[in-house]
C-alpha positions as CSV (number, residue, x, y, z in Angstrom):
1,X,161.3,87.3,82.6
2,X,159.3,85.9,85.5
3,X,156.1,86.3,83.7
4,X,156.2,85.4,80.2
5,X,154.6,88.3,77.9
6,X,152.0,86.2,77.0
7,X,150.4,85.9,80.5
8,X,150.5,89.9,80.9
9,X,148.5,90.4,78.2
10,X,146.3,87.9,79.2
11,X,145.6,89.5,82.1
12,X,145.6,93.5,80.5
13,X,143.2,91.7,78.0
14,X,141.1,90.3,80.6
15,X,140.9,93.7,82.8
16,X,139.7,95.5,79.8
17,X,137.4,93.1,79.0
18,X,136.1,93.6,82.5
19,X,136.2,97.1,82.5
20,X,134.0,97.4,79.2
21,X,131.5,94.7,81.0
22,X,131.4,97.0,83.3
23,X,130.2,100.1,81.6
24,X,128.0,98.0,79.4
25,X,126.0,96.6,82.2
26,X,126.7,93.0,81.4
27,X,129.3,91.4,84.5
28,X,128.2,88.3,85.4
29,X,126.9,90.0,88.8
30,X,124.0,91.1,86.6
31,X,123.9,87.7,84.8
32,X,120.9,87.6,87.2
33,X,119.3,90.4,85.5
34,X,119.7,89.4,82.3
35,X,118.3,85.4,82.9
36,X,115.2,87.2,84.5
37,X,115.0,89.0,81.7
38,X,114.4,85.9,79.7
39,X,112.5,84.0,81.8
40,X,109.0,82.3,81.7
41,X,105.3,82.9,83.1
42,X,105.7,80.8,85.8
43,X,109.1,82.0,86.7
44,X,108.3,84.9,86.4
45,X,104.9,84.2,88.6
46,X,107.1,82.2,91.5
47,X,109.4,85.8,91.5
48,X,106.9,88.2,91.6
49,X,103.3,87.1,93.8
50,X,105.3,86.7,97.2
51,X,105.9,90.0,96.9
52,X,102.8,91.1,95.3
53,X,101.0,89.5,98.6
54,X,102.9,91.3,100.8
55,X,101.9,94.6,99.2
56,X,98.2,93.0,99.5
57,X,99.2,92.8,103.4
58,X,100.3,96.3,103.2
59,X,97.6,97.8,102.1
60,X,95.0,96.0,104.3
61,X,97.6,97.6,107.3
62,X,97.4,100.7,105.0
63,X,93.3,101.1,105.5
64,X,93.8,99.7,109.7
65,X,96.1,102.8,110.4
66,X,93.6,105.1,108.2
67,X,91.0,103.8,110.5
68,X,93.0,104.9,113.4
69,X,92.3,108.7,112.8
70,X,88.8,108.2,111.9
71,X,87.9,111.2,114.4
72,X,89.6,113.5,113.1
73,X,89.4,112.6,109.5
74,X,85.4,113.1,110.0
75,X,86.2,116.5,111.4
76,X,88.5,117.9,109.2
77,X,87.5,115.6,105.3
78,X,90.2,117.9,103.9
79,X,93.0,115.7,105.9
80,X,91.6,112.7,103.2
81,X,92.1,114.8,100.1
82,X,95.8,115.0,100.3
83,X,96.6,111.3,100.6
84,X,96.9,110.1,97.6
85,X,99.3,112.9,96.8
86,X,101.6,112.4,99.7
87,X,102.0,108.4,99.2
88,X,102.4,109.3,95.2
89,X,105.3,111.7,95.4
90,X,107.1,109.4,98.1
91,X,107.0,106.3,96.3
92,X,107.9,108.8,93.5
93,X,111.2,109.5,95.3
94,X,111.7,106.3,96.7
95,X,111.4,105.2,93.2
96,X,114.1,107.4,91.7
97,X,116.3,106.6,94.4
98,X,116.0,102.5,94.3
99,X,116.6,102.8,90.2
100,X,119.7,105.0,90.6
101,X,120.7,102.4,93.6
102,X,120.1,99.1,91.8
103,X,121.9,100.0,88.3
104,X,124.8,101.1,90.4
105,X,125.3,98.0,91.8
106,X,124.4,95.9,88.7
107,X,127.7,97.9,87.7
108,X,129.6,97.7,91.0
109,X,128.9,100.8,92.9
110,X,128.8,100.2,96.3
111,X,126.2,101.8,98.2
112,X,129.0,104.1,100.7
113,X,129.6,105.9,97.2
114,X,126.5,107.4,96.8
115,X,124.6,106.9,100.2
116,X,125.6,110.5,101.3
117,X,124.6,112.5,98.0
118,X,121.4,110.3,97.7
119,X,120.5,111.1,101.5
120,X,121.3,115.0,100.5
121,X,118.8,114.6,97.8
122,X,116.2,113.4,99.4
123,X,116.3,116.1,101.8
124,X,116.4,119.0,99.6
125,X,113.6,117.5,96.9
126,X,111.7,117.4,100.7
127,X,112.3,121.0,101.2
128,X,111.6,122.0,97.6
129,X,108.3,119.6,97.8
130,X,107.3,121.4,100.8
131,X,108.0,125.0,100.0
132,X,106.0,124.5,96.9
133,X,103.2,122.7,98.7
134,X,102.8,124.6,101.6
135,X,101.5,128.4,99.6
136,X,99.6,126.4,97.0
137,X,97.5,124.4,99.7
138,X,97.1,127.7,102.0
139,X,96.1,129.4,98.5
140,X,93.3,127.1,97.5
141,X,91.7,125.7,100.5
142,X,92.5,128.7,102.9
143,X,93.8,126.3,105.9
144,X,96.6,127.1,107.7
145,X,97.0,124.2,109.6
146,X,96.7,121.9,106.9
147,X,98.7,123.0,104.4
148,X,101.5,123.2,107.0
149,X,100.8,119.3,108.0
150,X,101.1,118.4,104.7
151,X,104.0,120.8,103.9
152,X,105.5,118.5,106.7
153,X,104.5,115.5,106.1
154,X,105.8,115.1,102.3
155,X,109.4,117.0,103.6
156,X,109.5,114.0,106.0
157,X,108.2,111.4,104.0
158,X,110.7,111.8,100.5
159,X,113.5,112.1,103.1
160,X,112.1,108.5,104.6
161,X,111.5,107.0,100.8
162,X,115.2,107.9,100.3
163,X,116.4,106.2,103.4
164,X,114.3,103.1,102.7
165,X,114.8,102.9,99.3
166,X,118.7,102.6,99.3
167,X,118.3,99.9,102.2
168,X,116.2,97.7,101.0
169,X,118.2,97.3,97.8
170,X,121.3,96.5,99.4
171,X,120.0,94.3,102.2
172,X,118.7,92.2,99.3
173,X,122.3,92.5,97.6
174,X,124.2,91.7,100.2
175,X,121.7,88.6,101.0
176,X,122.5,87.2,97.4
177,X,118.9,87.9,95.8
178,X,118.1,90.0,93.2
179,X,116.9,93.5,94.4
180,X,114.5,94.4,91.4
181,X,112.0,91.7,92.4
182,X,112.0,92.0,96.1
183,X,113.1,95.9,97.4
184,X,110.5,97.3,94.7
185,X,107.2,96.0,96.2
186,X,108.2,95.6,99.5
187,X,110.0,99.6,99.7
188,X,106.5,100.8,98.2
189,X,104.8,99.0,101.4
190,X,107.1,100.3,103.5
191,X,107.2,104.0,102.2
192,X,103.3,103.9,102.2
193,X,102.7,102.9,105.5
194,X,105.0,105.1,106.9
195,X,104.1,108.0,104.5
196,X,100.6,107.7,105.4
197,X,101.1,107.2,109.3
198,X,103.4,110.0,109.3
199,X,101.1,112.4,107.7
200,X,98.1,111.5,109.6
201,X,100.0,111.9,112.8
202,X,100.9,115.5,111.8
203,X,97.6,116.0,110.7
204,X,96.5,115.6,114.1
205,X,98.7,117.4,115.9
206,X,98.1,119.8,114.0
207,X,94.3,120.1,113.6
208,X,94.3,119.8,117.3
């Protein structure tokens, strides 16, 4: 008789009204999401170009670090073919990864619940990537070497993009800003540079 009926279920009404926001997508920690989703040009603008620039940064970094292996990239042009490829499938899984991260914690699923599986994943689409890489490259172009550096490269890479991807996300969560402006352009710098720096680097090793 402490608690008069009427307060319980109050409070059972109000759970379950938090428990279907909750599968619906709609708790007022994505009341964020949804204003951005209704936003202006310019607010939109003022949200996006920081970021946008910083990419800009990135790539001009992107085409310093190419420059770096200049050498051996004029003695073995093959290394350049296989570029685009690598720094595709790891924003690819960095991609996957930061969209499964940021609608679980739009819903409240902290990033220890999945961080382990997600990390698992990673690894093994690396391996898979790799396996299936490594005999079709040594098939068409006939260079051992090669296809083995970029076997490598894209097994390291996706497993990076992974690590990156859930990060970024919740650094900007836990900072109180909305990941899907920030940790999307700046995780694609990020998984580029080091996708690209990490390839070249095996390239050389092992070309050499």
């Amino acid at each position: 008789g402490v608690i008069p009926p009427q307060r319980i279920v109050a409070v059972l009404l109000e759970e379950h009204d938090e428990d279907i926001a909750r599968l619906g997508g709609f708790l007022g920690s994505t009341a964020s999401a949804r204003a951005a989703s209704m936003e202006p040009v310019t607010r939109r603008l003022w949200h996006r170009l920081p970021w946008l620039l910083i990419g800009l940064l990135g790539a001009m970094f992107a085409a310093v670090i190419v420059g770096g292996f200049e050498e051996e990239l004029n003695a073995h042009v093959l290394i350049a073919f296989f570029v685009p490829g690598i720094v595709y499938l790891a924003d690819a899984v960095g991609t996957q990864t930061e969209a499964l991260i940021i609608r679980g914690l739009s819903v409240g699923v902290g990033i220890r619940r999945v961080v382990g599986r997600e990390l698992l994943t990673g690894l093994v689409v690396g391996v898979l990537l790799a396996a299936v890489i490594l005999p079709l490259t040594l098939l068409i172009w006939g260079d051992l070497a090669i296809a083995v550096a970029v076997a490598a490269a894209l097994l390291a890479a996706s497993s990076i993009a992974t690590i990156v991807a859930m990060a970024l996300p919740w650094l900007f969560h836990k900072l109180g800003q909305d990941p899907a402006f920030g940790s999307g352009p700046l995780a694609t710098v990020i998984q580029d540079l080091l996708s690209i720096a990490i390839y070249l680097m095996i390239a050389r090793v092992a070309v050499s």
